[in-house]
C-alpha positions in Angstrom: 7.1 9.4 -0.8 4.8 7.0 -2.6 1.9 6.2 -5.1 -0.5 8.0 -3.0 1.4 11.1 -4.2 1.4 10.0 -7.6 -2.3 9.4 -8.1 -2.7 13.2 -6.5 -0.9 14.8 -9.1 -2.6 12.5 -11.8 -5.5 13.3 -10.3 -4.7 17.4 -10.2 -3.3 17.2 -13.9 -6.6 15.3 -15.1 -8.3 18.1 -13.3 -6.5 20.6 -15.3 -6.5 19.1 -18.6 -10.1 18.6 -18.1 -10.1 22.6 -17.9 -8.4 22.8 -21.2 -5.5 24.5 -18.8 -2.4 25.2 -20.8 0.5 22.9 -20.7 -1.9 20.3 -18.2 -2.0 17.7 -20.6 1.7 17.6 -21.6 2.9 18.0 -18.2 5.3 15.9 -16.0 4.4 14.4 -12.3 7.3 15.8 -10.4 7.6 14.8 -6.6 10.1 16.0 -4.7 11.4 13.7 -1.9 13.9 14.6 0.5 13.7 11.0 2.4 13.6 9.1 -0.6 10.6 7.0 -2.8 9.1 3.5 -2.6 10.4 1.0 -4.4 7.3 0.9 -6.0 7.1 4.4 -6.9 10.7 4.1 -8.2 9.5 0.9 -10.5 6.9 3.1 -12.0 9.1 6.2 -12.8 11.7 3.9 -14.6 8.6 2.8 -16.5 7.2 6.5 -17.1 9.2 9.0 -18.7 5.8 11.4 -17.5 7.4 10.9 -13.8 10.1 12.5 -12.5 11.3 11.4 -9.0 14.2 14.2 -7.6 15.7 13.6 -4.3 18.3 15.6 -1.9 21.2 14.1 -3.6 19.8 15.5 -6.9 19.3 19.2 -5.7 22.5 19.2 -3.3 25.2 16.9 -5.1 
């Protein structure tokens, strides 16, 4: 999983929030990654507490 999946749920919450949807503005980008993240996409959560990167090892410890 990479950026290209982060920029689609930006894109989907700017959407939303541009609905006035409730909750769309506030809301974390969750992916959910069974094989893992780029490193890049790992750089960016630690920067952003608005992304939240959970693996297999999270959901199945």
């Amino acid at each position: 999983m990479g950026i290209g999946h982060l920029d689609r749920l930006a894109r989907i919450r700017g959407l939303l929030t541009a609905r006035d949807r409730y909750g769309a503005a506030t809301a974390k980008l969750a992916c959910f990654g069974a094989a893992g993240f780029t490193d890049e996409l790992r750089e960016r959560a630690r920067r952003n507490p608005e992304i939240v990167l959970i693996g297999a090892a999270d959901l199945y410890p």
